[in-house]
N, C-alpha and C positions, 0 to 999 in steps of 0.2 A: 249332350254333345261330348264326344271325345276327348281329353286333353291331351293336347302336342307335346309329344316328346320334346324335352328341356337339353340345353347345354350342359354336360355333366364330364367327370373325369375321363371318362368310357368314351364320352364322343369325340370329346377333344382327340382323344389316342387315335380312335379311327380315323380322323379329319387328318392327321399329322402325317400318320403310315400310309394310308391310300393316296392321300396328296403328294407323299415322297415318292410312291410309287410310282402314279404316274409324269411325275416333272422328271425323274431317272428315267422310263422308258422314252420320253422325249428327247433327253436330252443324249443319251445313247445311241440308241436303234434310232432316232431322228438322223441324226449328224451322219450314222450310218451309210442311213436310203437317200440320204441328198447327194453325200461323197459317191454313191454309185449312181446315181441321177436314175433313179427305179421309178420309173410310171405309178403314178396319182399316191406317191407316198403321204405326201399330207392327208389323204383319206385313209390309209394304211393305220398312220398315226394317231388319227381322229377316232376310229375304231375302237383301237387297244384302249385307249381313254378311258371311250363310254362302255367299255366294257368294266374298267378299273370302277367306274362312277358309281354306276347305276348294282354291281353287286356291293359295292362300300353301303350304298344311300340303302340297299336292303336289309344289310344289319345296322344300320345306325339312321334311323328316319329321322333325324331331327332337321328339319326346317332352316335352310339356311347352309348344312353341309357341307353340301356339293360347291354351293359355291364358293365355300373358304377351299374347300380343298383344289380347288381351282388357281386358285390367286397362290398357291402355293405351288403347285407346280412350274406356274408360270414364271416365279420367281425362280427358281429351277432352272428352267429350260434358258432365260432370261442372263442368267448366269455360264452356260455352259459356254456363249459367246464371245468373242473376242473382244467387240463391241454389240452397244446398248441396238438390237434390232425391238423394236415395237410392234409388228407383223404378228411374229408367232407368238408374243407375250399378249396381244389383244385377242387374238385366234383361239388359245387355252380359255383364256379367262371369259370367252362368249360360248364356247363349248357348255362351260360350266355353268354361266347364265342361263343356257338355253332348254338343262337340261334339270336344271335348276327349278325353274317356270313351270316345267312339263309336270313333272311331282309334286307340283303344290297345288297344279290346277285339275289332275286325275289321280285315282288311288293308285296304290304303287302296286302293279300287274303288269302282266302282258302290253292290253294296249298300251298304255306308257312306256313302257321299254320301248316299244313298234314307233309310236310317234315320236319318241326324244330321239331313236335311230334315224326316222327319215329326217327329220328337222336338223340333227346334226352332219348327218351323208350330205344332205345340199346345201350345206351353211357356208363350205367351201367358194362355191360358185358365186353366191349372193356375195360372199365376203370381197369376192375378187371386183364383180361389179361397182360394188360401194366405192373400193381403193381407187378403181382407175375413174370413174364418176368424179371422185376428189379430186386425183390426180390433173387430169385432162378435162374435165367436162365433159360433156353431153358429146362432145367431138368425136371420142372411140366407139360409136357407135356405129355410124356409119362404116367406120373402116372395117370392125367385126362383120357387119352385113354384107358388106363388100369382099370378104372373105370367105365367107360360106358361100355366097355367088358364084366366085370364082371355080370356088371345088366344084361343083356344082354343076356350071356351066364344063370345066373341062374333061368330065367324067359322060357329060351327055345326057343324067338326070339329077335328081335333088340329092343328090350323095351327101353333099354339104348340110341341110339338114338333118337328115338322118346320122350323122355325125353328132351334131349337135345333141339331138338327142337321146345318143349313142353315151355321150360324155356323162349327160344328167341322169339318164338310168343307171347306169354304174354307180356312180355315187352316192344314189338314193339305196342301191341293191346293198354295197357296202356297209351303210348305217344299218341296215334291216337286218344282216346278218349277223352283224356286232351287236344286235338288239337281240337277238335270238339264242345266240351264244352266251350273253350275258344272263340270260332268262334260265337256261338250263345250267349253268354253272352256279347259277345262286340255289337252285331246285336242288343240285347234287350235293353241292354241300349242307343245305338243308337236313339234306337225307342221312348222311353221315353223321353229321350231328345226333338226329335222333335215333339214331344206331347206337354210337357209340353211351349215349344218355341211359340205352336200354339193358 
């Protein structure tokens, strides 16, 4: 059996820099896309992340990474606020949990980038359901229903549906792309590297 890459000098610095990187693209380009109120920005942002993550976690496999590099972002992002929001500092730190999971439970390839992408593009929507769940109870459920109905109904077919899952394809597409992206930009500099070694 293989031995797991250890906590060392080297990883710590990865953990540090890619964690700073992406808790600055949050808290930047974040503050940005909300000030212009830009359509499914939190998936925009969720993106860039796992893109930041998942090439970090391929030059530094050590177990556990991702998700420090998480918890520092979020402390980041956490900070760029005026006051203490918990939303986006729980939102980070599950990104990295989730993506976290994904590489310890499949070797670090393709398919794991493809699955930590989808698990992460829909993490947004579960995440929203859990909130208002807490929030309100089982109550906003009905009223969601009652809302796709109406579209629905006033359009003259299921429109309201297909909306719906209109909204969860996009966001699943988002992760998948930022999973693909991530996949070839790690492949590229790869390649450079052993250019540049030759």
């Amino acid at each position: 059996m293989s031995k797991l890459p250890q906590f060392n000098q080297r990883s710590i610095i990865f953990i540090g820099v890619f964690g700073t990187l992406w808790g600055l693209s949050e808290a930047t380009l974040g503050n940005v896309l909300h000030m212009l109120n830009i359509p499914f920005s939190g998936s925009i942002l969720s993106a860039i992340g796992l893109i930041i993550i998942l090439v970090a976690r391929t030059y530094n496999p050590v177990p556990g990474s991702t998700a420090m590099m998480a918890l520092i972002a979020a402390f980041i992002k956490i900070l760029s606020f005026a006051t203490v929001k918990l939303g986006p500092f729980a939102g980070i730190l599950m990104e990295g949990i989730i993506v976290e999971i994904v590489l310890m439970l499949l070797p670090l390839g393709r398919s794991a980038f493809y699955l930590a992408g989808m698990i992460v593009g829909i993490y947004p929507i579960l995440q929203n359901l859990v909130t208002k769940t807490i929030l309100f109870g089982l109550n906003f459920v009905p009223v969601v229903l009652d809302m796709v109905r109406g579209i629905s109904e006033r359009f003259g077919y299921a429109l309201g549906w297909w909306l719906v899952t209109l909204y969860v394809v996009i966001h699943i597409v988002v992760g998948l792309v930022a999973a693909e992206l991530a996949w070839r930009l790690q492949r590229r500099v790869q390649m450079l590297l052993l250019e540049h070694d030759q």
